[in-house]
Structure formats: C-alpha cells, structure tokens
C-alpha positions as CSV (number, residue, x, y, z in Angstrom):
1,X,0.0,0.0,0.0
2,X,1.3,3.4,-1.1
3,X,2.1,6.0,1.6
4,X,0.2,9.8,1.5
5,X,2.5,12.8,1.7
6,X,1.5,16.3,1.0
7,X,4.7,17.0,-0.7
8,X,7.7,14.6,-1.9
9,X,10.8,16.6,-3.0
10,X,13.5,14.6,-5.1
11,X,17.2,16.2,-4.4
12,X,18.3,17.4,-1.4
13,X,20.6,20.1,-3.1
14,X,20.5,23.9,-2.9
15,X,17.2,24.0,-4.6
16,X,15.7,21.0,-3.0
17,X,16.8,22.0,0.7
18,X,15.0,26.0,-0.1
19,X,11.8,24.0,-1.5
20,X,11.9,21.7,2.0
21,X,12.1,25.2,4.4
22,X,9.1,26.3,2.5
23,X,7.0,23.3,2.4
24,X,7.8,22.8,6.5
25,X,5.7,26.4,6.5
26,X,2.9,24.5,5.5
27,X,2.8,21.0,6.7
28,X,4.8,18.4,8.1
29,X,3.2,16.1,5.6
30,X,6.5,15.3,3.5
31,X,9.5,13.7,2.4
32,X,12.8,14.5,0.9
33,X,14.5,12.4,-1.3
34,X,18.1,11.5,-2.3
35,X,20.3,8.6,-3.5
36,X,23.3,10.7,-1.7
37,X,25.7,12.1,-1.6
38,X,24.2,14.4,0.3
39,X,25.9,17.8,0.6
40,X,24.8,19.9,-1.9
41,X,26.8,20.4,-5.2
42,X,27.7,23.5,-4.6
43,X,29.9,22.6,-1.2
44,X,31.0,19.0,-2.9
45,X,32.0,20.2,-6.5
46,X,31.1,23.5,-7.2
47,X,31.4,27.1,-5.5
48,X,33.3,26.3,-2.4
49,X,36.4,23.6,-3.8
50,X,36.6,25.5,-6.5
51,X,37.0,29.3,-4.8
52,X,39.4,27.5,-2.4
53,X,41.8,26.7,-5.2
54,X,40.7,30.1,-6.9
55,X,42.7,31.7,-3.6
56,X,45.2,29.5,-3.7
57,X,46.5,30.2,-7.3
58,X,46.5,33.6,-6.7
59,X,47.8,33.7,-3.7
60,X,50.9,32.3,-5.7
61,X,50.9,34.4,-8.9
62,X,50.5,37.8,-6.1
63,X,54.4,36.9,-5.9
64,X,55.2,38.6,-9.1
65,X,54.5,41.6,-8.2
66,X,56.0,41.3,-4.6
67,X,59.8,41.9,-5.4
68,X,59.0,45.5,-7.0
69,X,57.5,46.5,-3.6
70,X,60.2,45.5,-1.6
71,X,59.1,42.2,0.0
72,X,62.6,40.1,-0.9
73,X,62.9,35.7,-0.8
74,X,59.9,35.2,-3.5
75,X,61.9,33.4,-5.6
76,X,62.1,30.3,-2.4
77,X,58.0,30.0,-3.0
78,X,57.0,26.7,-4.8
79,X,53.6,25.0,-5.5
80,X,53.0,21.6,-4.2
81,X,50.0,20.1,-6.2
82,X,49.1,17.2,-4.2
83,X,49.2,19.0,-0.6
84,X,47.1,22.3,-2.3
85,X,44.7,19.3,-3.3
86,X,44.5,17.9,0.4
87,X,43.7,21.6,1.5
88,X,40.6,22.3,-1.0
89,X,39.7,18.8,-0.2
90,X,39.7,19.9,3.6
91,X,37.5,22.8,3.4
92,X,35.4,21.0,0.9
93,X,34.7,18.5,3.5
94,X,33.7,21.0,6.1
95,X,31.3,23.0,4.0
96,X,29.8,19.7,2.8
97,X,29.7,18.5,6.4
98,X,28.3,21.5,7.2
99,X,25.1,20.9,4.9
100,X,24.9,17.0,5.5
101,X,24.6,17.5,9.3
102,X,21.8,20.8,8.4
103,X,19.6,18.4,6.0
104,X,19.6,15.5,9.0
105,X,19.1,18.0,11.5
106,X,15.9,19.4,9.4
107,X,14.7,16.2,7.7
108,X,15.1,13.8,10.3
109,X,13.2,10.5,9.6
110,X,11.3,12.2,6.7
111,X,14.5,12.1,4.8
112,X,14.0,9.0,2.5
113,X,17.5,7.6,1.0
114,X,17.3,6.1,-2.6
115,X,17.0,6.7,-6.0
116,X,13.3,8.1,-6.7
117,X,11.0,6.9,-10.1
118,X,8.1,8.8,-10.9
119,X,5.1,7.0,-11.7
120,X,2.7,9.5,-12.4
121,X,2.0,13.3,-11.4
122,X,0.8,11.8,-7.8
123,X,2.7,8.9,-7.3
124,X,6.3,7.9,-7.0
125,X,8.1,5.1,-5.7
126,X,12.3,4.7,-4.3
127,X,13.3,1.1,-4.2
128,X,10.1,-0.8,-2.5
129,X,8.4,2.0,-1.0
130,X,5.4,3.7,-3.2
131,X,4.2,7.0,-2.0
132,X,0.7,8.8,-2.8
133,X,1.4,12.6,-2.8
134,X,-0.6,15.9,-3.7
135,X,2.5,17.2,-5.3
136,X,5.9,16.6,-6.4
137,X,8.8,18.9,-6.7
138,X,12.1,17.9,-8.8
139,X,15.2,19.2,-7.9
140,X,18.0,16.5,-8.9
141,X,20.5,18.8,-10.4
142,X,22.6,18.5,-13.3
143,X,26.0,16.4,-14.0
144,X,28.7,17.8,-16.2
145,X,28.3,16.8,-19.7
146,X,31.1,14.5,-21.6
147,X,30.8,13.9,-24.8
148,X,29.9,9.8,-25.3
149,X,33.2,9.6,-27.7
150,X,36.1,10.7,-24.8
151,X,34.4,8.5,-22.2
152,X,36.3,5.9,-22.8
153,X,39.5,8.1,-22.0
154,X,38.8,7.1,-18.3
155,X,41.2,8.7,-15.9
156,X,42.3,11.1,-18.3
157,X,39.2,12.8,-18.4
158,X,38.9,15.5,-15.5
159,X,35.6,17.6,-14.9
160,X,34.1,19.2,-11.8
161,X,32.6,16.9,-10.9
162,X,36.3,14.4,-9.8
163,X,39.2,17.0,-10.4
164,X,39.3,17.5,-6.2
165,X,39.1,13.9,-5.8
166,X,42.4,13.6,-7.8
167,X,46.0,12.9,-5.5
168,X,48.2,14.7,-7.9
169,X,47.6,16.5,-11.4
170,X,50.0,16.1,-14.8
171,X,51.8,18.8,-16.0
172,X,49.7,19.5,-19.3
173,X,46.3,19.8,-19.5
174,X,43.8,21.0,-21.8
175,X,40.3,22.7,-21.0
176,X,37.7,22.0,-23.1
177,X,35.4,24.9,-23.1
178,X,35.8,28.3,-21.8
179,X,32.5,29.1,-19.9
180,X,32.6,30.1,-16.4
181,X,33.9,26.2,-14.7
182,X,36.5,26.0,-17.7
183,X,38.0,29.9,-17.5
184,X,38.3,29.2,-13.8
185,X,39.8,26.1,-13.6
186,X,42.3,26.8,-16.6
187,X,43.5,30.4,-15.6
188,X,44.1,28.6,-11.5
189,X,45.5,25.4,-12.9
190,X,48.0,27.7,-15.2
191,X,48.9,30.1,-12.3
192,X,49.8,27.1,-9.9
193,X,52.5,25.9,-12.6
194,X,50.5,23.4,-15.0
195,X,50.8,23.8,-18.7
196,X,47.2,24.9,-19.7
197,X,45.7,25.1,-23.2
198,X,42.3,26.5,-23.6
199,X,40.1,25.7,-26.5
200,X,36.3,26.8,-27.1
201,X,33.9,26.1,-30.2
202,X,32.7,29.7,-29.8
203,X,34.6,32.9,-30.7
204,X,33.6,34.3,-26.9
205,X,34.3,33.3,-23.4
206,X,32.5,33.2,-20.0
207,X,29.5,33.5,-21.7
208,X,30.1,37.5,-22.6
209,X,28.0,39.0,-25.7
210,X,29.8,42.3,-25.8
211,X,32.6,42.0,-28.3
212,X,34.7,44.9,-26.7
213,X,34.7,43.3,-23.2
214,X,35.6,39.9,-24.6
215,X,38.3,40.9,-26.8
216,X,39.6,43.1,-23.6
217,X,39.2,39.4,-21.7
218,X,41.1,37.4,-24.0
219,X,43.6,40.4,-24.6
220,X,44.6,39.7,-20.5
221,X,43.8,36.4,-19.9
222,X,45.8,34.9,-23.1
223,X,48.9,36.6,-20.9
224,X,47.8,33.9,-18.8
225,X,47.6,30.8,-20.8
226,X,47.0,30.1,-24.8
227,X,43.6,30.7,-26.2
228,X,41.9,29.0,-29.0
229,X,38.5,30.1,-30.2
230,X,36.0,28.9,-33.1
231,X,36.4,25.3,-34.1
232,X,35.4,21.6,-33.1
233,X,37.9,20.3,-30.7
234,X,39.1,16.8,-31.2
235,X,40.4,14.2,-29.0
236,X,42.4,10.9,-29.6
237,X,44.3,8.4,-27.6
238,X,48.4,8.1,-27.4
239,X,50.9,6.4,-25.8
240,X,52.4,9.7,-25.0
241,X,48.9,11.0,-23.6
242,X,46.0,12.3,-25.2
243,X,46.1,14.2,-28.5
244,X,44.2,17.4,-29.4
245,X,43.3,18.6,-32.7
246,X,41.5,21.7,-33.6
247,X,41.5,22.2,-37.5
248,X,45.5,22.3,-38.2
249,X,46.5,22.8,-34.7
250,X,47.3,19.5,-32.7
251,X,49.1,19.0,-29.3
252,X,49.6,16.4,-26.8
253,X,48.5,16.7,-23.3
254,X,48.0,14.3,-20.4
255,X,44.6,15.3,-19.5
256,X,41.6,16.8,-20.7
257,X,39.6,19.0,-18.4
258,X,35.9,19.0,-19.8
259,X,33.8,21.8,-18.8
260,X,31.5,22.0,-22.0
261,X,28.2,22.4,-20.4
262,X,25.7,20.2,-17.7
263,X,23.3,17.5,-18.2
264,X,19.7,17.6,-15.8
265,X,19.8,14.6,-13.8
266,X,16.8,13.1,-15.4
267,X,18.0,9.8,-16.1
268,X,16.2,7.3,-15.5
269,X,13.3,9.2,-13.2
270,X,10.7,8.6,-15.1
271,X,9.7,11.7,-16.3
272,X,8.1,10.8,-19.7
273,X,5.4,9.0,-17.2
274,X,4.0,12.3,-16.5
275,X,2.2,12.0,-19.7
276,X,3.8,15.3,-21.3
277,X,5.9,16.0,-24.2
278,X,9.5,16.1,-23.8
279,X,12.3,18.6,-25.8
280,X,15.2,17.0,-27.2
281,X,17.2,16.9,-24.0
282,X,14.4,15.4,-22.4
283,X,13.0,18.5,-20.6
284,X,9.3,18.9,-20.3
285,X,8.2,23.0,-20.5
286,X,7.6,24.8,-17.3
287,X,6.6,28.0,-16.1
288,X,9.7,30.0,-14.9
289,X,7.7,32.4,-12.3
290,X,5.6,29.3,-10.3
291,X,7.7,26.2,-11.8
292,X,4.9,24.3,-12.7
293,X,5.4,21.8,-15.4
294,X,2.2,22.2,-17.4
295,X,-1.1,22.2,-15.2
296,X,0.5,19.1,-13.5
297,X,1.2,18.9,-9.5
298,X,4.3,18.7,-10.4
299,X,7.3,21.6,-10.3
300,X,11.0,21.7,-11.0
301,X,13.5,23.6,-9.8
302,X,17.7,24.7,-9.7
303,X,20.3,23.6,-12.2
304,X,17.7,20.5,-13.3
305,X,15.9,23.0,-15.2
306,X,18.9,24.6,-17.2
307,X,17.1,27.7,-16.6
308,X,19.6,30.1,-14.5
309,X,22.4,27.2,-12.9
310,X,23.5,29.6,-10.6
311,X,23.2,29.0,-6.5
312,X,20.9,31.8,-5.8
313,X,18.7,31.3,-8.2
314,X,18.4,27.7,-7.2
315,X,17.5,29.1,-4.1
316,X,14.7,31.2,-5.4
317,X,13.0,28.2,-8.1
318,X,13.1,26.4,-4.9
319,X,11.3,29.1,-3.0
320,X,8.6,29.0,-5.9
321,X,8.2,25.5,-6.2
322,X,8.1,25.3,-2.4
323,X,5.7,27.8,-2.2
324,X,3.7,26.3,-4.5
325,X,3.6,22.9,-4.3
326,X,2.5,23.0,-0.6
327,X,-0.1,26.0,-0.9
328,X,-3.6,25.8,-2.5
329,X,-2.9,28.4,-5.1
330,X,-0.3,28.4,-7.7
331,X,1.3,31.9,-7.6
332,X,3.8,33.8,-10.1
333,X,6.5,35.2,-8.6
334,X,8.9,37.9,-9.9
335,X,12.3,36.5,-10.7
336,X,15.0,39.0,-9.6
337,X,17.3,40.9,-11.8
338,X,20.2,38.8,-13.7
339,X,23.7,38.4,-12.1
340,X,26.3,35.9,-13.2
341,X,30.0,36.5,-12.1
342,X,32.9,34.1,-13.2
343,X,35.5,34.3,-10.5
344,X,38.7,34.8,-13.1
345,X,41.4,37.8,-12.3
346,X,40.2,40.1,-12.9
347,X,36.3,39.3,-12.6
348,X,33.9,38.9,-15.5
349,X,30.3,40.3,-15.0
350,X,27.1,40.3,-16.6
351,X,24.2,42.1,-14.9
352,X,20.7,42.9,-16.3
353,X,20.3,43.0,-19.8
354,X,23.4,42.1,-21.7
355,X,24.9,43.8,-24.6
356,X,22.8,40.9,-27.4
357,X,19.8,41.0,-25.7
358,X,19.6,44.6,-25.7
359,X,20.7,44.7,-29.6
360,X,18.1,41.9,-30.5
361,X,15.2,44.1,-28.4
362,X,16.0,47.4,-30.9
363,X,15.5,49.2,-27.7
364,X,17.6,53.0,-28.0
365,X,20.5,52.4,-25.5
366,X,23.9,54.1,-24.7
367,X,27.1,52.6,-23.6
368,X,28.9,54.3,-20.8
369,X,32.6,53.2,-20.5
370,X,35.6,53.2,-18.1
371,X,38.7,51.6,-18.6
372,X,40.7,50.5,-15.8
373,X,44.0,50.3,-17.3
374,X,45.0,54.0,-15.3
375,X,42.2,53.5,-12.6
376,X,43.7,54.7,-9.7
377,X,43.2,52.4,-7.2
378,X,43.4,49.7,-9.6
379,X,47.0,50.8,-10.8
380,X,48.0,51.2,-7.0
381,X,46.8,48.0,-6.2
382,X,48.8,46.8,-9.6
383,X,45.7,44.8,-11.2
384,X,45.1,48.2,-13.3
385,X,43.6,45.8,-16.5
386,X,39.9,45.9,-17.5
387,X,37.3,47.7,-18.9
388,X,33.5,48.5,-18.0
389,X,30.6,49.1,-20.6
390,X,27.3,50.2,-19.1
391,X,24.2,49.8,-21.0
392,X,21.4,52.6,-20.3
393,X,17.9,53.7,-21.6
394,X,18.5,56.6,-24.0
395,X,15.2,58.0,-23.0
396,X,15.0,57.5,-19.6
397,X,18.5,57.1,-18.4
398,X,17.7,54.1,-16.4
399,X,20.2,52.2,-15.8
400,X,19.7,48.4,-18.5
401,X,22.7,46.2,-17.5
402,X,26.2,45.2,-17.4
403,X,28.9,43.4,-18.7
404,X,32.3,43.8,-17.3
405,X,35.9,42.3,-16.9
406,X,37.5,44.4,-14.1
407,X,39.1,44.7,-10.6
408,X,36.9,44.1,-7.5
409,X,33.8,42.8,-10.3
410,X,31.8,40.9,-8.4
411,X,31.5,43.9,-6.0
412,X,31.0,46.4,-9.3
413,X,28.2,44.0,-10.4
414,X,26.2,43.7,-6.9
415,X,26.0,47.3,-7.0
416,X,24.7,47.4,-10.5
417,X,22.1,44.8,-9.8
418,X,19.9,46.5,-7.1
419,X,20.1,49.5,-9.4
420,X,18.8,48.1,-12.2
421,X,16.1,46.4,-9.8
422,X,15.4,49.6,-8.5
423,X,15.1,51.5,-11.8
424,X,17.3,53.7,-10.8
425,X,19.1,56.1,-13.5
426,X,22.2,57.4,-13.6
427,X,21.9,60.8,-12.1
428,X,20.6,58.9,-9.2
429,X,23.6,57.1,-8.9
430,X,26.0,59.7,-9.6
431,X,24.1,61.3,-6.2
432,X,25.9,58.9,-4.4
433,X,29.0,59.1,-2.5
434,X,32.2,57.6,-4.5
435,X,35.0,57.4,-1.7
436,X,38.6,58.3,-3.1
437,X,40.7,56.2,-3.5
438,X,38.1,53.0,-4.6
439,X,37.6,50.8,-7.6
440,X,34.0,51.9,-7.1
441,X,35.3,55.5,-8.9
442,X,35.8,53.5,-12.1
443,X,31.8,52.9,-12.2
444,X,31.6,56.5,-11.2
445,X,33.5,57.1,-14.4
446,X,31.4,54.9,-16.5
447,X,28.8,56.5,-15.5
448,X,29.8,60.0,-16.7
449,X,30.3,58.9,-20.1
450,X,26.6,57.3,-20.1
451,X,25.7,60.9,-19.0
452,X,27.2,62.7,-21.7
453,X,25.1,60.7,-24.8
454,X,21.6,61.2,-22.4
455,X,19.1,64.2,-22.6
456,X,20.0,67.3,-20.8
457,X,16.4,67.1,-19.5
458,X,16.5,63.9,-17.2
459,X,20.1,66.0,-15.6
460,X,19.8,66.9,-12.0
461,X,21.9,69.0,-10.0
462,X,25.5,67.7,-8.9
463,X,24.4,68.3,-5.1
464,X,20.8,68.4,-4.4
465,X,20.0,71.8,-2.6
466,X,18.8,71.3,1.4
467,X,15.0,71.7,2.1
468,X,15.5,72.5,6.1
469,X,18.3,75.4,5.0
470,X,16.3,78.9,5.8
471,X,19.3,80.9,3.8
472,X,18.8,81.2,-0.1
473,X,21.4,78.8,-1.6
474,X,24.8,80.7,-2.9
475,X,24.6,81.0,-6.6
C-alpha cells in the first residue's frame, strides 16, 4: 500500500533543501529524497572547492608583483599540487559536512534515502516504498556533460565533478570549453605551474556577448595561458597521452579537463510517465515564475531546469516550487534581476540586460565606458587591466545592464544589480558618495560617459539643494 504525503521533494541540493524550508511552512506532511551524496553540489563540486583553489593560485601568482615592492625571498615560494589538493579537499569536507549535518538535522526521519522513479504526477516510488502525494517537486540537479566519444578516455578525463578527488595533477592539460567552470579552472590550474591550453567552439568566453569586453578578456587572460577560439575540438588516444586537434592545430597533453556544459539529472526518473511532451534533451516545459510543469502537480526547480544554474537562483526556483507545491494556489513570482560572475582575475560580469539581448530588443541604449588600465586604485593595487561598458535607456537614463571584466567585479556588479532592480538612473547614482581612493570610482566614471550621450532634461543637480536650510542657496 502506497504511503500519503503532501509533498515529496527529489534532491536534497541547494534548490531541494530552499523548497523543504518552505513546504515545513505548511505541513509536516513530506519527504525528501536523495540517493546521496548528500551535501549539496555546490559545497562538494562547485562554488566552495573550486573558490578554495581560486585563492590559492593567486595567492601564488600575487608573488610577481611582490619583489618591486620591496618584500625580498619570493623566488624560495614553490607549488606543491598534491598538498594544495589535500587543502581544498579539507574545506570541501567542512562545507559539505556543514550541509549534511543541516539536512539530517531538518529532515530527520522524513528524509527518505534512494533513488526516486516517478510514476505519475501523484505517485512515486524509491526502491520498494510507493508514495501517494498531492504534489511533487524535482530538484535532482545536473552532472557535467562528456561527450559519449572521450568517455572511454577514463582517468584522463577531469571535470568538476572528480578533479578534487584527484591525489596529484599532470603537467599538461587542456580545458575543453571556456564558460565560467573552464576559465576558472584553466587560468588557476596555469597560475599554480601546469601547462594549460584552452580551447572553445565559440569565438567568446565566460559567456560574454559584448565584443569589446571579450576581446579586452582574451587580450589579459591569453597573458595567462593560450587561447583558442571557433572550431570543433578533437580528442584521440596516445601512448604519449591524449592528442588534441583543432582544425591544423594538434598538441599532446596528459589530461583533458571537460567543462562543455551540464546534463539535468533526469535519467532514469521517469519523467516521460508524467504524460507530457518532452524537448530534445528530455526537458518537459515549465513555467519559470511558479515552476509548474504544465497544469500538473508537479514543479522543478535549480540547475535540473537549465534555466539560470546559478546558486541563488536555485535558491529562489526552490522558493517557488516550495511555495507552490504545498499551498492551494499556484502563484507567479517575480524572478530577480540577472547576475552571473565568473570568479577569473580580474572578474567577468554580466548584470541585467546584456549587450545581445539589448541589440536583438531594438531598444535605444547608450554605452557608458571606463577603462581600468590607469584607474587609480586599480593601478596602486597593480591589477590596473579591464574595462567597463554600461548599457542605459537613452530615454529615460535608467540604468539596463552590465557586462564587465575588471578589478573588484563581483563587488561592481552587486551594485549594479539593485540599481537596475530599483530602476534607478544614472543621475541617481552619480548622487551617491564615491569614496577616493576606490575601484567603485571607475563605475563612477562609467557613469559620466553614459551621462554625456543622455538628454539634458532627465540632468539633476550635482548636489541636491537642502530643504530644512532657511538661507537662499549661494549662486
């Protein structure tokens, strides 16, 4: 006989974990389930291990710069693979610990442990155990993706998903795709002494659609490590290791580190027996503001989805699908304004609408520019290298989006994400304090340029006069 449960959530990852803390709003009529590890991807194999040897490598490539100011013995500093391996694997292990001790603590024996198989919109079943259920949210997550023909190049194949797990590295390796994982892992990997080559089918990186900031990335990061853009990459097995071959170009490497996109972690759940149709990767259609799939009590959210694969907006489809799947109305919730971040030196930032989108849409937009190459702080801080371009409304001087490859990024990009959730312009911004000396006076300077291609009529004054001042302001 089948067990009733309100809810049954499959994955206990970022997403599924957000769903669980909205579903125990509502009832305690649930389960989660998860064939393990548990952990969450992002603490096992994703944004923690991989920041962690992110620090590392340039913690190590900071000693170039050190002679000039003074600081002498540089030259005695050395990178010892296996033991920087053993250290990311140690703080891996605590964040992941971390989050298997917070799921037990929250699930407790609602926490079911196996590999779940959807029999139909209200019914589901992990090994011998069937469970009846008013709803049904899927949160598995997604695998990286290897191409079926370099499987067979077992332990020569590195992604993500193993390259912590590893004792020791080889000394040549190539990355195989340049999106956010691959730039990461190849411009570390380089830094820390490994021979890296990096290949990509497309002519862009990191997922940038501005062709100024991406030739400005590839003009500093191919300093780094070589580059090679615009063709099917090749791979074949040799005694000597594994050869690469991009139209005349061919190398040999040891290892191939394959970061060319993820696969949902659908295999095998049973999906198709929700009785609707399926896109060619297998992925039914669903509503991206409640997560419903179809009119079905059924809703999907986090990297599963190949919607947004990024943490926090794991965190908010689980939210949604949460909310939804334990509450008797489906709501539509607002989706918060774009932010992706690749954690390369400098950073790369998109933010709102990006450069293509905002082409495609026709829509009358300026660019406003700063390039950090005599930035003050940035030259001070010697990592004076990037440039800014600022897309905003030519009417309305709202500020549109974002893409950027510069010092202190990540903190640039947060900054331009509440204003463009806030519709705020650019005279609003320019309001604002910019503190001397900061990286944050490079946005400043953006800025200004924007201001100079807007109408005269949306211009404030530089300092807004005071209300509670009894004296008539100096002229």
């Amino acid at each position: 006989m089948a067990e009733k449960v309100r809810v049954a959530i499959i994955g206990a990852g970022s997403a599924g974990l957000s769903a669980l803390r909205q579903v125990q709003s509502y009832t305690d009529s649930y389960i989660l389930i998860d064939h393990g590890p548990l952990g969450t991807k992002c603490a096992r194999v994703g944004c923690m291990p991989s920041k962690v040897l992110i620090r590392v490598a340039k913690d190590y490539h900071r000693r170039r710069v050190l002679e000039s100011e003074g600081l002498r013995g540089v030259d005695q500093l050395r990178v010892d693979i296996p033991s920087v391996l053993r250290h990311v694997r140690s703080l891996r292990d605590h964040f992941a610990g971390e989050m298997v001790a917070a799921t037990k603590r929250r699930t407790g024996d609602r926490l079911v442990t196996g590999k779940a198989e959807i029999i139909g919109p209200n019914r589901l079943r992990v090994a011998t155990r069937e469970f009846e259920t008013k709803s049904i949210v899927i949160a598995t997550g997604a695998r990286p993706m290897v191409p079926d023909l370099w499987k067979h190049f077992d332990d020569r194949i590195f992604t993500s998903g193993n390259i912590f797990d590893q004792e020791d590295l080889p000394k040549r390796i190539v990355v195989i795709g340049l999106g956010p994982i691959g730039l990461e892992f190849g411009q570390s990997l380089s830094r820390l002494g490994i021979e890296i080559i990096g290949f990509d089918t497309k002519d862009s990186i990191a997922t940038i659609t501005d062709p100024d900031i991406n030739a400005e990335s590839l003009r500093i990061l191919r300093k780094e490590f070589p580059i090679h853009l615009g063709a099917r990459v090749e791979l074949e097995d040799r005694d000597s290791g594994l050869l690469v071959k991009q139209d005349d170009l061919e190398i040999t490497v040891d290892a191939a580190l394959v970061a060319v996109g993820i696969k949902p972690n659908l295999q095998s759940l049973g999906i198709e027996n929700l009785g609707v149709s399926l896109d060619k990767h297998g992925m039914p259609s669903f509503d991206a503001h409640t997560m419903q799939i179809d009119d079905l009590p059924v809703f999907i959210a986090g990297d599963v989805d190949r919607c947004r694969p990024i943490l926090h907006e794991a965190l908010d489809e689980g939210f949604i699908a949460g909310r939804n799947s334990s509450s008797d109305e489906v709501k539509c919730y607002c989706r918060r304004t774009p932010l992706a971040i690749v954690f390369s030196d400098p950073k790369i930032a998109q933010v709102g609408w990006n450069y293509k989108q905002l082409k495609k849409s026709k829509r009358s937009f300026v660019v406003g520019k700063a390039d950090f190459s005599q930035q003050s702080r940035a030259v001070l801080d010697m990592c004076n290298a990037g440039l800014v371009h600022l897309y905003v409304d030519a009417k309305n001087a709202e500020i549109l989006g974002a893409e950027l490859i510069c010092p202190g990024g990540e903190h640039l990009a947060h900054q331009l994400a509440l204003a463009v959730q806030q519709n705020l312009n650019i005279f609003d911004i320019l309001q604002m304090p910019f503190y001397h000396p900061t990286i944050e006076e490079g946005l400043r300077t953006a800025i200004q340029h924007a201001a100079k291609q807007v109408s005269e009529k949306h211009k404030p004054p530089a300092l807004s006069l005071c209300g509670n001042c009894p004296e008539s302001p100096l002229c």
